[in-house]
C-alpha positions in Angstrom: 0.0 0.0 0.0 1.7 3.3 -1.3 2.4 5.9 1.8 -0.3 8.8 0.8 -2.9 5.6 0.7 -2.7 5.4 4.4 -2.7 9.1 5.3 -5.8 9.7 2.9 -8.3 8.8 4.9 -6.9 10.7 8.0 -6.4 13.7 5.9 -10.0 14.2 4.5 -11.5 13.4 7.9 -9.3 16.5 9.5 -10.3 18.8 6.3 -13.8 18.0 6.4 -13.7 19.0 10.3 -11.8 22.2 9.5 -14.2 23.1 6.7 -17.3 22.6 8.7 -16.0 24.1 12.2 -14.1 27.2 11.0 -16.9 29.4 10.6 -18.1 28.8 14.3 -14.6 28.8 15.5 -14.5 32.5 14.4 -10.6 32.6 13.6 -10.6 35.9 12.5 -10.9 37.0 16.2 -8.4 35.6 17.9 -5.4 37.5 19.0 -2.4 38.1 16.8 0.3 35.5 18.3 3.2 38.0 17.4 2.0 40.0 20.1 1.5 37.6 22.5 4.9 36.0 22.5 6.5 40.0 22.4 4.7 40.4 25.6 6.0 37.0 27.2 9.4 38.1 26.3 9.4 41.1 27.6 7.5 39.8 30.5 10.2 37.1 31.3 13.2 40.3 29.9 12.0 42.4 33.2 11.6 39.0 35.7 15.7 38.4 34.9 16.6 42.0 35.1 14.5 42.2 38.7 16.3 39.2 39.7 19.6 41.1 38.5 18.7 44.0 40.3 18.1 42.1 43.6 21.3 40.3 43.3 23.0 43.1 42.7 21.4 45.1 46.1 22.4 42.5 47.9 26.2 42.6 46.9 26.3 46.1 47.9 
């Protein structure tokens, strides 16, 4: 049996559910990821440089 037999069965189920779900899913909506992983790095960027900053107090 030739390799894209046995994924062709799985691959129509998947775009059948995709095709019939998007709509109500409402994609279009959801938050730009971009955004969300510049916030998490800047998010985790300050949590070092606090830690730094403690570190550093405490040295003095």
């Amino acid at each position: 049996m030739p390799w894209n037999d046995e994924w062709s069965g799985l691959t129509d189920f998947l775009a059948n559910m995709i095709e019939k779900y998007a709509g109500k899913m409402d994609l279009d909506t959801l938050p730009d990821p971009d955004n969300y992983y510049k916030l998490n790095r800047i998010k985790e960027m300050y949590r070092k440089y606090m830690q730094l900053s403690a570190l550093a107090r405490k040295a003095v």
